[in-house]
C-alpha positions as CSV (number, residue, x, y, z in Angstrom):
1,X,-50.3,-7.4,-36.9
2,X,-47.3,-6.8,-39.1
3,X,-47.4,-2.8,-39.4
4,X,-43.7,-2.6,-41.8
5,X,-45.8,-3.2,-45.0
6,X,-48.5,-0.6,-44.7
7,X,-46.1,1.7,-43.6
8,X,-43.0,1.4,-46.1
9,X,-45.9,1.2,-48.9
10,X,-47.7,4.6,-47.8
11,X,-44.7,6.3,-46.7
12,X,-42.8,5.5,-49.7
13,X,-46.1,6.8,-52.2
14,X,-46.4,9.7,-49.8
15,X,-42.4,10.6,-50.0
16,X,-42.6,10.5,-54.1
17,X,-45.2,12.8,-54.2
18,X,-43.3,15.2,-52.0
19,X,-40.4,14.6,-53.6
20,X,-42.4,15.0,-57.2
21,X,-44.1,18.3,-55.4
22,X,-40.5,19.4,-54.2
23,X,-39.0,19.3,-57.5
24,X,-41.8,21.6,-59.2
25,X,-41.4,23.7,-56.0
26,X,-38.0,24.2,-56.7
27,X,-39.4,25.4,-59.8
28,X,-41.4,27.9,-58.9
29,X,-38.4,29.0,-57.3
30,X,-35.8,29.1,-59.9
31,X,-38.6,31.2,-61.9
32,X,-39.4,33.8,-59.0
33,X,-35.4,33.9,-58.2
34,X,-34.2,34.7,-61.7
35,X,-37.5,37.5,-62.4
36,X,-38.0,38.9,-59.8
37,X,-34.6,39.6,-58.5
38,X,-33.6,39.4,-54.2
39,X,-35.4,42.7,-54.1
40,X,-38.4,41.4,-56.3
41,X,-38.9,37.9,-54.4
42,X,-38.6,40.1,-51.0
43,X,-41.7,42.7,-51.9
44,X,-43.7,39.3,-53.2
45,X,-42.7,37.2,-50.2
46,X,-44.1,40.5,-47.7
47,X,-47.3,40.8,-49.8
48,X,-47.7,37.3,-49.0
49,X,-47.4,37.2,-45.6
50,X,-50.8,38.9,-45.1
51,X,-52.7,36.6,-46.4
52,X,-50.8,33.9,-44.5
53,X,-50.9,35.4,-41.2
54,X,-54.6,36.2,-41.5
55,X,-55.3,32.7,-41.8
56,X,-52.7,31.3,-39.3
57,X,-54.4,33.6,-36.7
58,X,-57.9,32.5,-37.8
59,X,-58.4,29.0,-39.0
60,X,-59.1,27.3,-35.3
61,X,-58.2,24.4,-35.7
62,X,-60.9,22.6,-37.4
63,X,-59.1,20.8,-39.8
64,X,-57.2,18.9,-37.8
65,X,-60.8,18.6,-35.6
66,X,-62.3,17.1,-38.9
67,X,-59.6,14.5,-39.5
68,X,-59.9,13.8,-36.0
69,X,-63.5,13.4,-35.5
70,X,-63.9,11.6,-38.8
71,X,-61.2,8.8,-38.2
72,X,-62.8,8.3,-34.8
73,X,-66.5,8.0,-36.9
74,X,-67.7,10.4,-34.5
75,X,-69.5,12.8,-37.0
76,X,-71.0,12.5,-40.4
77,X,-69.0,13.6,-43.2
78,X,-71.7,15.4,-44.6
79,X,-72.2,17.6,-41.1
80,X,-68.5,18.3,-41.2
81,X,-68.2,19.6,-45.0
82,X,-70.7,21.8,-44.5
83,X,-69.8,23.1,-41.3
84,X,-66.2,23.5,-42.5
85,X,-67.7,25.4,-46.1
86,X,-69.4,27.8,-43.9
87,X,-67.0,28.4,-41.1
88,X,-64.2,29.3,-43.9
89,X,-66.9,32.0,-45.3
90,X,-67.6,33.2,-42.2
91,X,-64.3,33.6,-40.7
92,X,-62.7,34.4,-44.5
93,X,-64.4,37.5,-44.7
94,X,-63.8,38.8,-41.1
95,X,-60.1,37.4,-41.8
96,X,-60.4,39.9,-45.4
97,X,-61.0,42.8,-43.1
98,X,-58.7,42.6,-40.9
99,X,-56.3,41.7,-44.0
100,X,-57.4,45.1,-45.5
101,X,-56.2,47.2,-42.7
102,X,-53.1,45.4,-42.6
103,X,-52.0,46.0,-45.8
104,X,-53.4,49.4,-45.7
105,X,-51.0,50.1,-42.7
106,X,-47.8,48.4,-43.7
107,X,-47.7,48.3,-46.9
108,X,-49.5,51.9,-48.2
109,X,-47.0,52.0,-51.2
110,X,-48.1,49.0,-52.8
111,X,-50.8,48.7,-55.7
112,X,-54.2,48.4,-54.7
113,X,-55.1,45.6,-57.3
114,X,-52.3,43.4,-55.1
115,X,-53.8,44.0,-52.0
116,X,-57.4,43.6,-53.2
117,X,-56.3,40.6,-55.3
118,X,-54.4,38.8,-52.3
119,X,-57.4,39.3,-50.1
120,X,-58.8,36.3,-51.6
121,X,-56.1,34.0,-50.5
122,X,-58.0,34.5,-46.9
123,X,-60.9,32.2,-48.2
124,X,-58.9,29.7,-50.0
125,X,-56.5,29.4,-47.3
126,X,-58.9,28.8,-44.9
127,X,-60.6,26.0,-47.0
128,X,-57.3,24.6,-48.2
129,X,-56.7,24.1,-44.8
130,X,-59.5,22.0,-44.1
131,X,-59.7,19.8,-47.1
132,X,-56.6,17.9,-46.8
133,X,-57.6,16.9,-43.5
134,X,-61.1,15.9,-44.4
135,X,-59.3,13.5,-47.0
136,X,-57.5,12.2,-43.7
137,X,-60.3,11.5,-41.9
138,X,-61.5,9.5,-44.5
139,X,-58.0,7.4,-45.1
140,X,-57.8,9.2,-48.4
141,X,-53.9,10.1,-48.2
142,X,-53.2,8.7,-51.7
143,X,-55.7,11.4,-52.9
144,X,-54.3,13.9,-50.8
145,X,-51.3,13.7,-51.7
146,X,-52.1,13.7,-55.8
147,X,-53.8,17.3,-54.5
148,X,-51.0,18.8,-52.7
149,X,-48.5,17.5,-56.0
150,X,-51.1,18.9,-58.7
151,X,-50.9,22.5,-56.8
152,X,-47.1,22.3,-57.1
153,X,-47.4,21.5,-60.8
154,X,-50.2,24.1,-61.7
155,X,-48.3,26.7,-59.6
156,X,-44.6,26.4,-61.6
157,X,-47.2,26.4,-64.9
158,X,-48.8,29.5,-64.2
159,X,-45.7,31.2,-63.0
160,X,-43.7,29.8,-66.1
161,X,-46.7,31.3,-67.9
162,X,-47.1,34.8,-66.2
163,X,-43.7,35.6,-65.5
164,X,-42.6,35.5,-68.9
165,X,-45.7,37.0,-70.6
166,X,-46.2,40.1,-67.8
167,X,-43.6,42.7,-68.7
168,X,-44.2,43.9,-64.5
169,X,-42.5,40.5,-63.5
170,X,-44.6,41.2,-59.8
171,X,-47.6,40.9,-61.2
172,X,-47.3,38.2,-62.8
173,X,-46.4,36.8,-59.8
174,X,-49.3,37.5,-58.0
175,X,-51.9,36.9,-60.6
176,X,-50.6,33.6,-61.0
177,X,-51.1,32.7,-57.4
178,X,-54.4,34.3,-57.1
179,X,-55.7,32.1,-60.6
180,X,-54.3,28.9,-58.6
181,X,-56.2,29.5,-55.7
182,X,-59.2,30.5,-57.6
183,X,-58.7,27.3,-60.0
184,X,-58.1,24.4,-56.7
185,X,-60.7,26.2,-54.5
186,X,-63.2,25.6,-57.4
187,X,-61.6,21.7,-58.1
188,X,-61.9,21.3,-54.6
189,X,-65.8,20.3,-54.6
190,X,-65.4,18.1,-57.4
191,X,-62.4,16.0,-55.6
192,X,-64.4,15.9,-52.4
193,X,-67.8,14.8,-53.8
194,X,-66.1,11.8,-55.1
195,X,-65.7,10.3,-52.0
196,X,-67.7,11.8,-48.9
197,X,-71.1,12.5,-49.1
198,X,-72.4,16.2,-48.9
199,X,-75.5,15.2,-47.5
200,X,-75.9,16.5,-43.8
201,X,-76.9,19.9,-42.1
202,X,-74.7,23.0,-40.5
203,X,-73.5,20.8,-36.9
204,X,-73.6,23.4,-33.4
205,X,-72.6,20.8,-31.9
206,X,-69.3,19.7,-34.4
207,X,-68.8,23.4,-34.6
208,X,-68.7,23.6,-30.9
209,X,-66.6,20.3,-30.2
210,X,-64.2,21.1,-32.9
211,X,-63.7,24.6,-31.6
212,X,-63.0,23.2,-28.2
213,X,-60.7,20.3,-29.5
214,X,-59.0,22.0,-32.8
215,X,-58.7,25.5,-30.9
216,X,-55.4,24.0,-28.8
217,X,-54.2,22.6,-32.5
218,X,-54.7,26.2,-33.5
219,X,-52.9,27.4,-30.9
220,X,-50.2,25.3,-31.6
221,X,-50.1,25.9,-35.5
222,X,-50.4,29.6,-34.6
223,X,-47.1,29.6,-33.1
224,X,-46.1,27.1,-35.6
225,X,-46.5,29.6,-38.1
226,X,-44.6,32.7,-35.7
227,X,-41.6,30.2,-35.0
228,X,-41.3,29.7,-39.0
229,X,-42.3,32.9,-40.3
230,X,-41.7,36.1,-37.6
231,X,-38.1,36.2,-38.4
232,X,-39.6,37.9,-41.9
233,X,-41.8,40.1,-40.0
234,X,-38.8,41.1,-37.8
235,X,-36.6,41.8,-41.0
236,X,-38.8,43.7,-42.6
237,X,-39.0,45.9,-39.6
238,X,-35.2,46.0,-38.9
239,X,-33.2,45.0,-42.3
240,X,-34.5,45.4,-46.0
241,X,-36.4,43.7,-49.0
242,X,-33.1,42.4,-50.3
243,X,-32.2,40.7,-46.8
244,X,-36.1,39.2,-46.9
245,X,-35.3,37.5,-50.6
246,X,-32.1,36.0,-49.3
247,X,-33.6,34.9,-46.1
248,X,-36.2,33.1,-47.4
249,X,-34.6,31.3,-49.9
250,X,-32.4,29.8,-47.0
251,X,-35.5,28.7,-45.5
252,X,-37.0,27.6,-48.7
253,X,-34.1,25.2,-49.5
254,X,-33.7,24.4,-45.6
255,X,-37.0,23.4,-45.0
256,X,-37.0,20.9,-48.0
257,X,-35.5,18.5,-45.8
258,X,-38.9,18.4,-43.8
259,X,-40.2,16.3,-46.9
260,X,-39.7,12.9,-45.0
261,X,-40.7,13.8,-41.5
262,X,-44.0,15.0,-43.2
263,X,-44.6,12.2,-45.1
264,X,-44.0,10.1,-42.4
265,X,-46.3,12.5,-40.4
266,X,-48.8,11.8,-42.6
267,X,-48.5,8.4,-43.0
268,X,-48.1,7.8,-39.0
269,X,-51.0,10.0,-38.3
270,X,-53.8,8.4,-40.9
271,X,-52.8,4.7,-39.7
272,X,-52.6,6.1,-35.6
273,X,-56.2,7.4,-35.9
274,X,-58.3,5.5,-37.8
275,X,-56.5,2.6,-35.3
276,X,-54.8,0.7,-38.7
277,X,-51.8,0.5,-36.6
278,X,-50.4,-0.4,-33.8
279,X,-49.0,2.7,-31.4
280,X,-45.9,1.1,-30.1
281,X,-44.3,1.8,-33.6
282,X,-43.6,5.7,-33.1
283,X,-40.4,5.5,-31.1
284,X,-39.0,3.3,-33.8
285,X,-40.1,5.3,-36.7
286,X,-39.3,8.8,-34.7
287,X,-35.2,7.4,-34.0
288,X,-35.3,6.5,-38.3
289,X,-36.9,9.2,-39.4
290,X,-33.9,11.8,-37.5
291,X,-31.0,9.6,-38.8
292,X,-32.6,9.8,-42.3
293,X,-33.0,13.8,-42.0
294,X,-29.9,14.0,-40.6
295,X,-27.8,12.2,-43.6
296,X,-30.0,14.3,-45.7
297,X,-28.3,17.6,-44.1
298,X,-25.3,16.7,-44.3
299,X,-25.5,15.6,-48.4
300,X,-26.8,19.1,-48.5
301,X,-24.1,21.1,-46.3
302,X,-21.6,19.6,-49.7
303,X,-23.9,20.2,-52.2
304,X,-26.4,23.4,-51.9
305,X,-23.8,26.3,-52.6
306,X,-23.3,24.4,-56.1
307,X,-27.3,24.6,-56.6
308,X,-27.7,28.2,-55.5
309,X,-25.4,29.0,-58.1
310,X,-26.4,26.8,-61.2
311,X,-30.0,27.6,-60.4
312,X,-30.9,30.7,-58.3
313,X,-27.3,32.7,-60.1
314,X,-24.3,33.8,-58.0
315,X,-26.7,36.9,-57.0
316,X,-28.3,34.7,-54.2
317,X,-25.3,33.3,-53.0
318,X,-25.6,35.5,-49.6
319,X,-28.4,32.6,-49.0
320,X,-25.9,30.1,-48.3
321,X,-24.8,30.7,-45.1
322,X,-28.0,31.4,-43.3
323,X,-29.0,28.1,-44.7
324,X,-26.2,26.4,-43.3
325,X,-27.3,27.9,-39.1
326,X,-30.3,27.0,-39.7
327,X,-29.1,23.2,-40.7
328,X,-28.6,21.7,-37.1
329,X,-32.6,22.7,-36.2
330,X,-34.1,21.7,-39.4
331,X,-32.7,18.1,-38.7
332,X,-33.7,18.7,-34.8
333,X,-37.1,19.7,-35.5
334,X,-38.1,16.2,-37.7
335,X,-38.3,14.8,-34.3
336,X,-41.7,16.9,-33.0
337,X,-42.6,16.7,-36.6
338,X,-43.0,12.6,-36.4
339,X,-44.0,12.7,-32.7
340,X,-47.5,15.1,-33.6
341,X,-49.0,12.1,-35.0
342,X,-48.7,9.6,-31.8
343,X,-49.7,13.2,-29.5
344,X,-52.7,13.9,-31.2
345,X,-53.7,10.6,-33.0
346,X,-53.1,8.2,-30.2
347,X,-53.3,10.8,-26.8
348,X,-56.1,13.0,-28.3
349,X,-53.7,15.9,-26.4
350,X,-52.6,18.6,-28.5
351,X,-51.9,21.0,-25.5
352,X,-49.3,18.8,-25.0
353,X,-48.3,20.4,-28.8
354,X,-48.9,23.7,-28.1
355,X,-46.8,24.0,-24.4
356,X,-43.4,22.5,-26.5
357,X,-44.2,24.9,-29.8
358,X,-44.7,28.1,-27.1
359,X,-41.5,28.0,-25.3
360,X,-39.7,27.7,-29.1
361,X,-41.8,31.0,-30.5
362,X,-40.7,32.4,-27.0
363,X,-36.8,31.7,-27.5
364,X,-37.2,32.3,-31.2
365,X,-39.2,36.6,-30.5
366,X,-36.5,36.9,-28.0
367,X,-33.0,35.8,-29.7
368,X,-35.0,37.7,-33.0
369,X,-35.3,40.7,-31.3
370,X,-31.8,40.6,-29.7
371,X,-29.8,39.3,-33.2
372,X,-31.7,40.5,-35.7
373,X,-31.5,44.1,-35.3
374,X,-27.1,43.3,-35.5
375,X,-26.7,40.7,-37.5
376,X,-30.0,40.4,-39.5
377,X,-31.0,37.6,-41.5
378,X,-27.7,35.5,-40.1
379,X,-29.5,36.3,-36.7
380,X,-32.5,35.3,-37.9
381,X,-30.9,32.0,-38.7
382,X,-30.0,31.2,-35.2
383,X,-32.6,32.6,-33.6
384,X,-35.0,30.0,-35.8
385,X,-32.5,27.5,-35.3
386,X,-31.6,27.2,-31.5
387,X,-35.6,27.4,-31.0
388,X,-36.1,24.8,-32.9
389,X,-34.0,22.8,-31.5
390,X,-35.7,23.4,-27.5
391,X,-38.7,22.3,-29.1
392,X,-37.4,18.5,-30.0
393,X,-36.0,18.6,-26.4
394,X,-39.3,19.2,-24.9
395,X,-40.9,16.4,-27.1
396,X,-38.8,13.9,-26.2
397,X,-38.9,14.6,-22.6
398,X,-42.5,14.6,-23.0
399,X,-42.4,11.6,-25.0
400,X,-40.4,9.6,-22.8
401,X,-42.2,10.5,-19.8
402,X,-46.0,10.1,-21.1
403,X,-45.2,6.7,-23.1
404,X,-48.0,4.0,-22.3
405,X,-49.3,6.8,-19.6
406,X,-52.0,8.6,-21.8
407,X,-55.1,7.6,-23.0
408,X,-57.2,8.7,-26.2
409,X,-59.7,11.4,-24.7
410,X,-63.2,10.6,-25.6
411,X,-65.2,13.5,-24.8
412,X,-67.6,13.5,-28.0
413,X,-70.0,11.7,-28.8
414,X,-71.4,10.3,-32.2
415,X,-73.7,12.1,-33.7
């Protein structure tokens, strides 16, 4: 079977929308940038970071479990929406609580309609997590990704919108978040009853098998989400707001280079589990997609400093040069990004995921608490950078060594 077709086809639809999304992303961020100010985009990237961590520490896995489960038919789609509707309730509103004090304790000087209002991002979080993977399990990426590119488009709307009709330019920014989660959590049971059914019941058992198969994914995206995003946590504690809005638009830009391996992620891991294609294509696709990243980093070593000022003003240029340390592990780190589809989709092992992303949050809290506290957000650079960069060396060691060892686990059974 002649896999090149299905793959250039899906991977080149998926890489348009991202590329589509991207462009609206930068956006948002031209708008945030020029309104809010480096001090501005560094309260409303904190206040953020809540929300985000609640549901990075509490989201268990199960949308990668419902992808998972329903590309290997072994659970009705109806059991699994449900399920998934109620977990995100459940564990949203124990998730808001824990959010509450949170915010209460760190950040007592901010207004209380921002905290209150950014409590909701708990639930839809949660369920935005789990939807695109449902779509997944169902071979839907073309509809997935028309999701994930209409957010992109209704968020640089709304911000457009708020930020010029809100004379306090921060809350605009916050009520134009909380209307676009409000608006896709809403669309979200329209898309979805076009194409599973809803019949089905609350499933123990999924609920169980999920917890016991998504919790290592959870694990893994737990860490995921320290080895991206502590560095902000750190800087808040040791630098300032103004650090936090240059940092993150280093990442921001950085991280845009992570549209191909993600498309190809997503491409490589609907095809892999629903068994559309054949598994000996990964090392192949892995060795292009790096080369590919890495031309893209070097285009962007040339022309970035140009953007920042034409778009963002010569205020951010302090971004630059974090953005260039943290170069050499963006391109690095396409590598486990492309090798997560054959580990889970093909091995059924995602502890194999969650060893490789632990020993990078453990470089990353240890160089952060060493650099950041002298060199801030330019430690926070390396730190983030040489970690990721031990994580692609313990994938491909892995890789190499478990190649045409492992089999798909199949310890569930249909129910």
């Amino acid at each position: 079977m002649n896999n090149r077709p299905f793959l250039i086809k899906d991977t080149s639809h998926t890489l348009i929308c991202q590329v589509l999304g991207f462009l609206f992303g930068i956006g948002s961020s031209i708008i945030l940038n020029r309104l809010l100010g480096p001090e501005g985009k560094g309260r409303f990237v904190s206040l953020l970071i809540v929300p985000q961590l609640v549901v990075a520490f509490s989201h268990m896995g199960y949308g990668l479990s419902s992808s998972y489960f329903m590309g290997k038919k072994r659970y009705q789609e109806g059991d699994v929406f449900k399920s998934n509707l109620l977990l995100s309730i459940v564990i949203g509103a124990i998730g808001a609580s824990i959010g509450y004090i949170l915010y209460q304790r760190f950040f007592p000087e901010e207004y209380l309609f921002f905290k209150l209002g950014l409590l909701l991002l708990i639930f839809t979080g949660l369920w935005f997590y789990y939807i695109p993977d449902i779509l997944l399990g169902k071979g839907r990426l073309l509809i997935q990704n028309y999701w994930n590119l209409s957010q992109q488009i209704v968020k640089f709307s709304l911000f457009a919108l708020f930020l010029t009709i809100f004379l306090n330019k921060l809350k605009g920014a916050v009520s134009a978040v909380l209307l676009l989660n409000i608006v896709f959590y809403i669309a979200s049971f329209f898309v979805l009853s076009k194409f599973i059914s809803f019949k089905g019941k609350v499933n123990t058992s999924y609920i169980k098998d999920g917890f016991l198969f998504g919790h290592k994914i959870f694990l893994t995206e737990l860490l995921g989400f320290l080895n991206y995003r502590f560095d902000i946590l750190f800087l808040k504690v040791f630098s300032n707001t103004i650090q936090i809005g240059f940092y993150s638009t280093a990442t921001f830009i950085a991280e845009t280079l992570w549209i191909l391996p993600r498309a190809i992620y997503l491409v490589l891991y609907s095809k892999l589990v629903t068994g559309k294609i054949s598994e000996r294509v990964t090392s192949k696709v892995m060795k292009n997609t790096f080369f590919l990243t890495l031309l893209c980093a070097v285009i962007a070593l040339f022309a970035v400093k140009p953007l920042i000022r034409l778009f963002y003003t010569d205020a951010f240029i302090p971004s630059f040069l974090p953005f260039v340390i943290l170069l050499p592990g963006i391109v690095f780190l396409a590598i486990p990004k492309v090798l997560a589809a054959h580990v889970v989709g093909v091995w059924g092992k995602p502890e194999l995921l969650l060893r490789g992303r632990a020993i990078a949050v453990f470089v990353n809290i240890l160089l952060n608490l060493f650099l950041i506290p002298r060199y801030g957000m330019y430690g926070a650079a390396f730190a983030s950078s040489l970690a990721y960069i031990v994580e692609a060396i313990f994938f491909i060691v892995i890789f190499k060594g478990n190649s045409g060892k492992c089999n798909p686990k199949t310890t569930v059974r249909v129910q």
